[in-house]
TIVO-553222 format. One line per 3 residues: their letters; for each residue x, y, z of N, C-alpha, C. Coordinates in steps of 0.001 Angstrom, whole numbers, plus 500000, padded with zeros to 6 digits. Each point is the difference from the previous one (the first is absolute). Layout:
A> X Y Z X Y Z X Y Z; ... .
***
This chain:
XXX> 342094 463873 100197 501012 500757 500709 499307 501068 500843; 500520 500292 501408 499385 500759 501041 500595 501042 499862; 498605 501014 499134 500438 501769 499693 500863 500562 501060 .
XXX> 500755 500508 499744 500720 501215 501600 500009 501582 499785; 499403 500851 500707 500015 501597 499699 501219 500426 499294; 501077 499587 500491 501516 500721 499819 500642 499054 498898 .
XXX> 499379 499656 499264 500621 499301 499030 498430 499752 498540; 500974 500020 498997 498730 499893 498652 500607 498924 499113; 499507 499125 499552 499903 498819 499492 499405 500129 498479 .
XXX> 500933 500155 499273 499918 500297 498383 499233 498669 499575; 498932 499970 498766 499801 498917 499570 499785 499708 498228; 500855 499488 499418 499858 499833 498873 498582 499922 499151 .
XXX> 499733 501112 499126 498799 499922 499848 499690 499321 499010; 500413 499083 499354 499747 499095 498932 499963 498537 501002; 500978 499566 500583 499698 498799 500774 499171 499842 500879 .
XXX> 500094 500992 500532 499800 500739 501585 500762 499470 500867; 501124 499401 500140 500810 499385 501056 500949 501664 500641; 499919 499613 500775 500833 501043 501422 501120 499706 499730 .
XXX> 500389 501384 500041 501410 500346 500431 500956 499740 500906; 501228 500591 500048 500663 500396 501122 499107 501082 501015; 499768 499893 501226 499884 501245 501029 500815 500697 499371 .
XXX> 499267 501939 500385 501140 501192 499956 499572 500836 501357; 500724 500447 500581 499310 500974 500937 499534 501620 499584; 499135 500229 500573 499101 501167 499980 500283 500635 500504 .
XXX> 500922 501505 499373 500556 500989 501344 498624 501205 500263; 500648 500478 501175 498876 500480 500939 500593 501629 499107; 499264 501280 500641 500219 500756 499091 501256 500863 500374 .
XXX> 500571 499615 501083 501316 500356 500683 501257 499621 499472; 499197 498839 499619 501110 499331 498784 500159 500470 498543; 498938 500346 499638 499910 500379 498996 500458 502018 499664 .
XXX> 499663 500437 500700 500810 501407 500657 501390 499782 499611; 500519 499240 500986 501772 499856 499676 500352 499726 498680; 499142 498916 499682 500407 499421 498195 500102 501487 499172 .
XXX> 498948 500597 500313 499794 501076 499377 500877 501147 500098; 500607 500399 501377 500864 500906 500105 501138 499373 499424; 500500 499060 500153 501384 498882 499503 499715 500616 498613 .
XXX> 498981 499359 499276 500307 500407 498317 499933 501495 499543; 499446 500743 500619 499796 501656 499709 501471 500552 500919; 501105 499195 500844 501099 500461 500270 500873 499708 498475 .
XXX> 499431 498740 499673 501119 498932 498933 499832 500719 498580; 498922 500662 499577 499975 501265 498886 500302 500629 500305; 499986 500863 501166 500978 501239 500311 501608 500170 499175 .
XXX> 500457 499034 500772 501375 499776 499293 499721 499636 498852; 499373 499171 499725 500109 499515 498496 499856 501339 499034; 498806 500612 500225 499868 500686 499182 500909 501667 499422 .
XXX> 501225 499709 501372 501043 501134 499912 501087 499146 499110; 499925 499050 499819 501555 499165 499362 499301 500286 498129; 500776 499405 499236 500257 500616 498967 500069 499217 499171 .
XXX> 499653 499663 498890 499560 499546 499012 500614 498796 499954; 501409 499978 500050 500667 498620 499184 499785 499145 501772; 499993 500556 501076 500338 499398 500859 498431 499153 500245 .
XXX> 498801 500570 499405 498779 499795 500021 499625 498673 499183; 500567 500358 498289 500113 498864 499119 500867 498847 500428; 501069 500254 501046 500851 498641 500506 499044 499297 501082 .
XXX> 499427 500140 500730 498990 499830 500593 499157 499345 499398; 498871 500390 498994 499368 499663 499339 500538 498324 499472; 500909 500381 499343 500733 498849 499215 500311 498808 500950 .
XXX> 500315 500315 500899 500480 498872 501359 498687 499076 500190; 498813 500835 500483 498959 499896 500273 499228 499053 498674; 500314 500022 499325 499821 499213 498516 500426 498578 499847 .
XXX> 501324 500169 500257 501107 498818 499638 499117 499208 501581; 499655 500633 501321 499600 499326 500745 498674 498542 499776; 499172 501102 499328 498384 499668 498964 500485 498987 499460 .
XXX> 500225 500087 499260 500694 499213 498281 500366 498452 501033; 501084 500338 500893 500195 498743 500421 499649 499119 501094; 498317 500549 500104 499485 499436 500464 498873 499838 499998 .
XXX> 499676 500014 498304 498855 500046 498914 498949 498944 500184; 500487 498770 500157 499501 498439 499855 499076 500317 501468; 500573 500434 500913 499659 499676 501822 499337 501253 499939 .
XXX> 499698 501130 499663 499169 500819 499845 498424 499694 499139; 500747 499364 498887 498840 500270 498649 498850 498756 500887; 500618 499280 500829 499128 499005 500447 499177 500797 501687 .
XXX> 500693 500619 500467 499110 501045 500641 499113 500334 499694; 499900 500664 499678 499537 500876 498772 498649 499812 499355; 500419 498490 499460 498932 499242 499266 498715 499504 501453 .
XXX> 500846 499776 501041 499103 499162 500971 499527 501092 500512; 500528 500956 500533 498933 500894 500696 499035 500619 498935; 500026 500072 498723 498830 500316 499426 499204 498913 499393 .
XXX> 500134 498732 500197 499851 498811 499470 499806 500274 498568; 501237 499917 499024 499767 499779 498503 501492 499225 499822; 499454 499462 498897 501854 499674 499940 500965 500689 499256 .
XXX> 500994 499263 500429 501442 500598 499886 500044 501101 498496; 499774 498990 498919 499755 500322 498430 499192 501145 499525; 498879 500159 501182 498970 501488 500172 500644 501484 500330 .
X> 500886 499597 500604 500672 501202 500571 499384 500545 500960 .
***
């Protein structure tokens, strides 16, 4: 596969077989990500406990049900298996 600057190519390190492409943000990009999440605690961190734990919990039930299609992520980008954790 023909490397490209603007993009990084994960590779399983137990097989070694390649990934999906991801793109590589520049640091302009990465600036915004950064102001975006240091806006997104702002608020967060003024709201209040139960509204914090409902959140939390959502964010869970999200995980949980989609355990199987994660845990296999997971496993491939660090190449171990599933059963390894």
């Amino acid at each position: 596969m023909m490397k490209r600057k603007d993009e990084y190519v994960p590779v399983n390190p137990w097989s070694g077989e390649e990934g999906r492409p991801v793109p590589v943000w520049g640091e302009e990009r990465v600036a915004e990500a950064i102001g975006g999440a240091t806006a997104a605690f702002e608020g967060h961190r003024r709201s209040g406990f139960a509204e914090r734990a409902g959140k939390m919990r959502a964010a869970a039930e999200v995980l949980e049900g989609r355990q199987e299609e994660l845990a296999l992520l997971m496993a491939t980008e660090m190449g171990k298996p599933v059963v390894e954790g």
